[in-house]
C-alpha positions in Angstrom: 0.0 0.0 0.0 1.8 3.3 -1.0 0.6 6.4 0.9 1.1 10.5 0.0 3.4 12.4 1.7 0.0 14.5 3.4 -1.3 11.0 4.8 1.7 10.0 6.0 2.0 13.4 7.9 -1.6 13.4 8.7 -1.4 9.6 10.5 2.0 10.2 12.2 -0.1 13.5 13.7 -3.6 12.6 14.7 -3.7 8.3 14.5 0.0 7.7 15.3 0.4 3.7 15.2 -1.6 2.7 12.6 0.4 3.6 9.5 2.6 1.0 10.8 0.2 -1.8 11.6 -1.6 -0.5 7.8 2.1 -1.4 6.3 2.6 -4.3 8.5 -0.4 -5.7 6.6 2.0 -6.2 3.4 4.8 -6.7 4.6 4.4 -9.2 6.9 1.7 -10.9 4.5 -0.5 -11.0 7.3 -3.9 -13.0 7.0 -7.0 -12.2 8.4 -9.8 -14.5 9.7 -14.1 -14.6 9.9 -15.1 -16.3 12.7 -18.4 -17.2 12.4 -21.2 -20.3 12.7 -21.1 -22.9 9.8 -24.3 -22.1 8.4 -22.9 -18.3 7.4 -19.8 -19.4 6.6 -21.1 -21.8 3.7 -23.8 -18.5 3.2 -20.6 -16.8 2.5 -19.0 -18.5 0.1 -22.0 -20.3 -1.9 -23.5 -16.6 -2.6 -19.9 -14.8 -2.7 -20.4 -12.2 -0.6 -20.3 -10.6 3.2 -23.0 -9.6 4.6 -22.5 -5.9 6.5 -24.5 -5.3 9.4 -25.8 -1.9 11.0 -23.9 -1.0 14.1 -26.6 -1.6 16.3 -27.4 -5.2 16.4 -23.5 -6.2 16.6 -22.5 -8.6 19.2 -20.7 -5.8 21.2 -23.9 -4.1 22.0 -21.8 -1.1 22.7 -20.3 -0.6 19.1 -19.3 3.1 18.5 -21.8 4.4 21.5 -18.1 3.3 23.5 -16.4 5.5 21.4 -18.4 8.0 22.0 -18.7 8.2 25.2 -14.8 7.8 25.2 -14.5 11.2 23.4 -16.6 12.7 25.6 -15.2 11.6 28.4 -11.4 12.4 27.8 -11.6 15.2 25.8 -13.8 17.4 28.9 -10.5 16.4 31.3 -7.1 17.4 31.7 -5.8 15.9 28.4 -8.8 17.1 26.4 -7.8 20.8 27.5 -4.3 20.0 26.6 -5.4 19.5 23.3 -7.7 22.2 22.6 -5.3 24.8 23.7 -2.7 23.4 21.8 -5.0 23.4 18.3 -6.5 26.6 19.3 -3.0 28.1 19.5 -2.9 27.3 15.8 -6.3 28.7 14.7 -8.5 30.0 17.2 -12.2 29.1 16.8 -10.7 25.4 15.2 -12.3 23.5 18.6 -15.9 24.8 17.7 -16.3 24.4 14.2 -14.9 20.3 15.0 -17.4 20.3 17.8 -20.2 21.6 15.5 -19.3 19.5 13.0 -19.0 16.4 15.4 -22.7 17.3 16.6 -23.9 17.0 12.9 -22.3 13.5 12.4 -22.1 11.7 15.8 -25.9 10.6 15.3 -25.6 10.0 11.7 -21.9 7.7 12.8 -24.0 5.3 15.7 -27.0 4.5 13.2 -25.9 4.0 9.6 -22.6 2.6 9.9 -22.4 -0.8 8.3 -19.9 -3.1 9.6 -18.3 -6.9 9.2 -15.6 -7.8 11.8 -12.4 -10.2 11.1 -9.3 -10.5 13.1 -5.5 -10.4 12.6 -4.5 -14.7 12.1 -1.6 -15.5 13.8 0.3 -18.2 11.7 0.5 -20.6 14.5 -3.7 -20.7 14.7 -3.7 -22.2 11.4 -4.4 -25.8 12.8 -6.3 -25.1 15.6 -8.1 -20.9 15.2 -8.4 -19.0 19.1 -9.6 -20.5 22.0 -11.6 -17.3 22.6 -13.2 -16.8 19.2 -14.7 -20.2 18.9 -16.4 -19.6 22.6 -17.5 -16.1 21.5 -18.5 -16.6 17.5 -19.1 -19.5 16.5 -17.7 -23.1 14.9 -16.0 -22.3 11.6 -13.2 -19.7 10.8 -12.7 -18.1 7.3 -8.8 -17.3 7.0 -8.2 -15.0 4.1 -5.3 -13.2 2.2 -4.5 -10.2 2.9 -4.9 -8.7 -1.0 -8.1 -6.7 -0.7 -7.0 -5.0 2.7 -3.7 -4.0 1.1 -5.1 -2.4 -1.8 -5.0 1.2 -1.6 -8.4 2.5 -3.4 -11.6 4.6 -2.6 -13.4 3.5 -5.2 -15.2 0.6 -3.2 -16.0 2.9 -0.7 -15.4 0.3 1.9 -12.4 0.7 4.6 -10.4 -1.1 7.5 -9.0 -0.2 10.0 -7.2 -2.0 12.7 -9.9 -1.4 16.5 -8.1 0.7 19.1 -8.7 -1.5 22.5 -8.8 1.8 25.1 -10.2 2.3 28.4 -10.7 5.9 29.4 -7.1 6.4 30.6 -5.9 4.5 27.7 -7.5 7.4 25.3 -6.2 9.8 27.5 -2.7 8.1 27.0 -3.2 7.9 23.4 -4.4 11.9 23.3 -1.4 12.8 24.9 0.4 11.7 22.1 -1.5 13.2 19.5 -0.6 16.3 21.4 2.6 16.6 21.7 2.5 15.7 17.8 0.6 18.4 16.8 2.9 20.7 18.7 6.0 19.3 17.0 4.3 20.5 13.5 2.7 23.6 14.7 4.1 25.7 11.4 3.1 22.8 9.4 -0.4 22.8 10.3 -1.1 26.1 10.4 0.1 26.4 6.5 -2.5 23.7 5.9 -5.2 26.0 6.5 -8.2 26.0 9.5 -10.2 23.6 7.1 -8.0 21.2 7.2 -7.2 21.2 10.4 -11.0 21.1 11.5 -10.8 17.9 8.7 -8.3 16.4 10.6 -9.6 16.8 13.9 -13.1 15.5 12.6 -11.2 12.3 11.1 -9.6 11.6 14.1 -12.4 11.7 16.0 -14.2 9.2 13.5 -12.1 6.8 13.9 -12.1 6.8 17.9 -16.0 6.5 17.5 -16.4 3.2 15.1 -13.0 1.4 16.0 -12.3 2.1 19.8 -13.4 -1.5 21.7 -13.3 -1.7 25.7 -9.8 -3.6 26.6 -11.8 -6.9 27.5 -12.1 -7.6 23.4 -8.3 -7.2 22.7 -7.7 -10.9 22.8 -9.9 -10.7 19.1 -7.4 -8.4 17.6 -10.0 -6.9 15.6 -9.6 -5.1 12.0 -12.9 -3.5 11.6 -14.7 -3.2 7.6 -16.9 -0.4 7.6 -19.3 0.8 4.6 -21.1 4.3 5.3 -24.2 4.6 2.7 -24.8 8.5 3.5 -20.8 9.1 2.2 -20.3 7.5 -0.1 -22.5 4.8 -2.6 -20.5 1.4 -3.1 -20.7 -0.4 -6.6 -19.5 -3.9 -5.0 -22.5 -3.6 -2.2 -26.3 -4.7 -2.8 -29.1 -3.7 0.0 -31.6 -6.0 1.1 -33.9 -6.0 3.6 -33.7 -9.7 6.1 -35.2 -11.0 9.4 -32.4 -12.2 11.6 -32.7 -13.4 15.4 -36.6 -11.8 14.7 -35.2 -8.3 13.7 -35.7 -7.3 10.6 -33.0 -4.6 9.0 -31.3 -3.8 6.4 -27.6 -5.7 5.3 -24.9 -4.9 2.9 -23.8 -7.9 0.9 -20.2 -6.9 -0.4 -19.5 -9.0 -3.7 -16.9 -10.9 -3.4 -14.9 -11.1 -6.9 -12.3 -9.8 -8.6 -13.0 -6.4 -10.1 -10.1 -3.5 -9.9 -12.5 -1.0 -11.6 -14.6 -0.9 -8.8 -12.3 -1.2 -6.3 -12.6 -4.7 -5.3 -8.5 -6.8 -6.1 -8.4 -10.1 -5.4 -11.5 -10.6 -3.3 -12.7 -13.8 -5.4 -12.8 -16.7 -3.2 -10.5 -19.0 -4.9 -8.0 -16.1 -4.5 -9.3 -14.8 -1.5 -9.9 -18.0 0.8 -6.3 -19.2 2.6 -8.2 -22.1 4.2 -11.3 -22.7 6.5 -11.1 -24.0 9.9 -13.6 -25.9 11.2 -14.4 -25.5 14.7 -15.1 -27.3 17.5 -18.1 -29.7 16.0 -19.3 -33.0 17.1 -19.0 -33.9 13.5 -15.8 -32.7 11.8 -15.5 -35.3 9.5 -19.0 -34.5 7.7 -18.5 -30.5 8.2 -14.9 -31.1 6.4 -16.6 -33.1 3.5 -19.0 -30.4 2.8 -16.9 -27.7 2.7 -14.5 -29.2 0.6 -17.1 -29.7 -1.6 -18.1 -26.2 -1.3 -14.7 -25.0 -2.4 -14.2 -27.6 -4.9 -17.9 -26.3 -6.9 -16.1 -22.7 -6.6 -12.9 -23.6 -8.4 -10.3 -24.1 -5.7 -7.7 -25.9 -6.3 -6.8 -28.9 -3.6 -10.0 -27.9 -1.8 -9.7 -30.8 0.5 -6.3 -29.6 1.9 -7.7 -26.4 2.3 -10.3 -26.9 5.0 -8.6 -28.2 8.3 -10.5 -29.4 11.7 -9.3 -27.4 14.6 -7.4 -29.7 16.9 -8.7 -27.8 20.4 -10.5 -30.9 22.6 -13.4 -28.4 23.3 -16.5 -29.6 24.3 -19.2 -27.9 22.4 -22.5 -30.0 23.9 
């Protein structure tokens, strides 16, 4: 993924960490994984596509209220006043016109955000996935290159981003640093321009809303795909209305093929898939059959070898 000199600078300022775990992503051809139940797992890759849910009915019932409250939190305190002197020093009248525009969005970010979670893989889960992620979502796991992540477009209108695991201090930690950044590259800023700035600010902020998780969750090393329909319309997504657990709501299903011209590279499944793990189950053999068989009506190659039974002696009854 190759990044501008002004993202570079805007990242190292106001989200500092995450350009290196965005590069990390390609350079350590890192894999991520979908831990879900068997029945959306074969849903996912008989119809090629993943579904994106609203916000709201997530398993983390908190999802981006957490955030918010975070931000309001922090930013009324000590380091929060640390901060807004130190951008008001740049341009004053900056902290009202990000709070007014925070005010227009903040409503808008909790209830039409769209969102599908995987996790980071760690290479030495592929015989056996986490512990914690077959308790918590279910009994299969869909590991999968790293290809569309890496891509660096808009044009799907679809982004990651790795979730920021913070408790109030944490935040507070994480301002600080933000801070002293900001005052490092006060004459760089300020030839930006007061738009940007506010810009900045509000991006920032956006991202501590829909990817900050309470510490408990860090085991699940979360990378969180978000789709927001009042931004920006997606040519790879296709709305439907469904019933699930007795709610009815709307979904996102994001296609999953290969189409550079609308953003979407590598995302087919027999390109996409690194393997599927199959989960505690009191019937491996039978769940490994049929998803071979899955894989092997799709066009992957070897799709025996590529679906493996978790060797974790969990008792799932």
């Amino acid at each position: 993924m190759e990044l501008d000199e002004a993202a570079i600078r805007y990242y190292q300022i106001f989200q500092p960490g995450i350009i290196e775990e965005i590069l990390a992503v390609e350079d350590e051809k890192k894999r991520f994984v979908y831990y879900t139940s068997a029945e959306t797992a074969m849903k996912v890759l008989r119809n090629q596509e993943l579904w994106f849910r609203n916000s709201k009915v997530m398993n983390d019932y908190s999802e981006i209220s957490y955030g918010l409250d975070l931000i309001g939190a922090v930013f009324s305190g000590s380091e929060g006043k640390r901060f807004r002197t130190a951008v008001e020093d740049i341009f004053s009248g900056t902290i009202a016109k990000a709070q007014e525009l925070l005010a227009d969005w903040e409503r808008d970010w909790e209830t039409e955000t769209y969102i599908a979670c995987v996790s980071a893989h760690n290479p030495e889960e592929d015989n056996q996935g986490r512990l914690s992620m077959w308790r918590a979502y279910g009994d299969t796991a869909l590991v999968i290159n790293n290809t569309p992540m890496a891509a660096s477009t808009d044009k799907l209108g679809v982004f990651s981003v790795p979730v920021l695991y913070l408790s109030e201090q944490g935040l507070s930690e994480y301002l600080s640093e933000i801070t002293n950044a900001i005052l490092l590259n006060l004459t760089y800023l300020r030839e930006l321009g007061q738009d940007t700035l506010v810009a900045y600010i509000h991006s920032m902020l956006f991202r501590f809303a829909i990817a900050t998780k309470h510490p408990g969750f860090a085991e699940e090393k979360e990378w969180r795909l978000y789709y927001r329909p009042n931004e920006q319309n997606s040519p790879g997504m296709t709305e439907e209305i469904v019933v699930l657990g007795g709610v009815p709501q709307k979904i996102y299903k994001l296609r999953l093929a290969d189409e550079p011209e609308n953003g979407l590279h590598g995302a087919a499944i027999p390109s996409l898939l690194d393997r599927v793990i199959v989960g505690p189950t009191e019937f491996p053999y039978v769940s490994h059959q049929a998803f071979a068989g899955v894989l092997a009506d799709l066009g992957v190659e070897k799709a025996a070898e590529k679906v493996v039974v978790s060797d974790i002696p969990l008792r799932t009854g």
